[in-house]
C-alpha positions in Angstrom: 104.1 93.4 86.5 102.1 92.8 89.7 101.0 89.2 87.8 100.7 85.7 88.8 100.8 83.1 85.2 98.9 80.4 86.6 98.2 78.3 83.3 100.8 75.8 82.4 101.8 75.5 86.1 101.8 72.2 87.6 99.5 71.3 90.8 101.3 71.7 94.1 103.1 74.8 95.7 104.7 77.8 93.4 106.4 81.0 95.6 105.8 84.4 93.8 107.8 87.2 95.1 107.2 91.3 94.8 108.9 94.3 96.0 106.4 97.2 97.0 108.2 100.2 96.5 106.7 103.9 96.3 106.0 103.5 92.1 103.5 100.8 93.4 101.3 103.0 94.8 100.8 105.9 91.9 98.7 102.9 90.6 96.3 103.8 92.6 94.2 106.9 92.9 94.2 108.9 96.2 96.1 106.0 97.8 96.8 106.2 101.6 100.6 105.6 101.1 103.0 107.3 99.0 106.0 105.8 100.1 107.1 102.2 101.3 109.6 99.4 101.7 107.5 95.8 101.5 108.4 92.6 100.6 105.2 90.6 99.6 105.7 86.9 99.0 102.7 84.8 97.6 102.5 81.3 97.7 100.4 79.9 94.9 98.7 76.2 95.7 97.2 75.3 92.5 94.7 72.1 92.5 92.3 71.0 89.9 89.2 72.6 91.0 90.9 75.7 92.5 93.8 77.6 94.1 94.9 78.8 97.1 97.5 82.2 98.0 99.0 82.6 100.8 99.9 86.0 100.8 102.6 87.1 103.5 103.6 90.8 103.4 106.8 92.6 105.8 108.3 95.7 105.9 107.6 99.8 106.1 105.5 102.4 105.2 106.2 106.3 105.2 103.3 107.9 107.5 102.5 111.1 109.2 102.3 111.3 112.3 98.8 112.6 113.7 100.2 113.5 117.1 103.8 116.0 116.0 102.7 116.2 112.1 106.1 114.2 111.6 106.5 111.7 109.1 107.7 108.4 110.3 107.6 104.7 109.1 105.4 102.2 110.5 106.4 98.6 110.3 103.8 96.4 109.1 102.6 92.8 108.7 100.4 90.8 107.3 99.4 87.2 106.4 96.2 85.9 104.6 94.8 83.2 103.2 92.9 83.5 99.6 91.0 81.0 97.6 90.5 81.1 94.3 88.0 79.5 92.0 86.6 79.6 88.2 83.3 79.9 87.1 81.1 82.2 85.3 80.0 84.2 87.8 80.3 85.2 91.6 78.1 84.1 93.4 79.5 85.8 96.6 80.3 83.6 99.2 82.8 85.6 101.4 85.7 88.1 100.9 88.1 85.0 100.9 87.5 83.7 97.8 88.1 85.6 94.1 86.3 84.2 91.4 88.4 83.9 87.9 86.9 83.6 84.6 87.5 79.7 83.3 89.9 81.5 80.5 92.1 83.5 82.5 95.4 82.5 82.4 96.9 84.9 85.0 95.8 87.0 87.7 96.9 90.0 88.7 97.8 90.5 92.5 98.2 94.5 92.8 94.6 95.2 94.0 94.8 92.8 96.8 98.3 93.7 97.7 97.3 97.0 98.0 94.1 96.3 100.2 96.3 93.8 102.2 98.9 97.1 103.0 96.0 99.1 103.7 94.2 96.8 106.2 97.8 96.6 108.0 98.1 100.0 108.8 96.9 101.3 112.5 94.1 103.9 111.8 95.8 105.9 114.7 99.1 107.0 112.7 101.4 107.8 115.9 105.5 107.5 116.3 106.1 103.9 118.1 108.4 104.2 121.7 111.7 104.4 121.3 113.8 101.2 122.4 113.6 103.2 125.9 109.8 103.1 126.3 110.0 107.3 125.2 107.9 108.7 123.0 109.5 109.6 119.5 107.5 112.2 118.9 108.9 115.9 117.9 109.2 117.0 121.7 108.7 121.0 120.0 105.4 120.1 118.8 104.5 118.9 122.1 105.0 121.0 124.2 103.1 123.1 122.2 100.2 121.4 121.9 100.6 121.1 125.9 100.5 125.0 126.1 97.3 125.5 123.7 95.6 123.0 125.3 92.7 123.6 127.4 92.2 121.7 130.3 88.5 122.5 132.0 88.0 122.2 135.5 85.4 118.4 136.3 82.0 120.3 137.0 80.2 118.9 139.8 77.3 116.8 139.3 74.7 116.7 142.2 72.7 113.1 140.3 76.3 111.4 142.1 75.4 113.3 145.5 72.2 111.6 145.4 73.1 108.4 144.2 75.5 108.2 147.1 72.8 109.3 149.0 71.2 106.2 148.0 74.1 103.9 149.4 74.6 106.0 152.9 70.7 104.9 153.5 71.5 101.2 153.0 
């Protein structure tokens, strides 16, 4: 489903194209994201010694907000460049390049669409501003988070006193 067919291609530029919708992601256990609306487009350069992907991924994702405890959906973006090459074993060179067994005759893209979503995601999950520069936050929930919070009073430190000390003497 989530598969390039790579054998049989000729060299030069192919254009693979995937919706990401929420079935995606009960592929994967405990996954960040539930829900989401992406389009992921791949572009497959295949040469004789190797391939590149350019993977380019748009669209939404269905988070909860850490602020209000609101869900919302994020946009997100993302473009990367992958290589890939065939041998026997990996021997490691960077996260940029997959390593394919000479036999393969497809590769499938879902674990590195999914790790492409996830890197895309802000760790802080918050409501964006509105068009209006407001925050889109449930105003409810903040204002009671306002009231519970506790606000302590600065407590004076005497090591500034003396440090300032220091300057007045200069």
């Amino acid at each position: 489903m989530y598969s390039i067919p790579f054998k049989g291609l000729k060299e030069g530029k192919h254009d693979f194209d995937f919706h990401i919708g929420n079935t995606f992601f009960e592929l994967f256990e405990n996954s960040l994201v539930d829900e989401a609306d992406i389009r992921v487009r791949i572009t497959l350069d295949k040469r004789n010694t190797f391939m590149s992907l350019e993977l380019s991924l748009k669209g939404t994702v269905s988070l909860v907000c850490d602020r209000c405890l609101e869900p919302f959906d994020q946009p997100i973006r993302h473009k990367a460049v992958l290589f890939v090459k065939f041998g026997e074993e990996n021997s490691g060179e960077s996260d940029e390049v997959i390593w394919l067994h000479p036999e393969d005759h497809q590769m499938n893209v879902s674990q590195i669409i999914y790790e492409f979503i996830c890197l895309s995601i802000p760790l802080k999950h918050v409501h964006p501003s509105g068009k209006d520069g407001n925050n889109l936050c449930n105003p409810e929930m903040l204002r009671k988070i306002a009231e519970y919070s506790v606000h302590p009073a600065p407590e004076e430190d005497s090591r500034w006193d003396q440090l300032k000390n220091l300057l007045n003497n200069n």
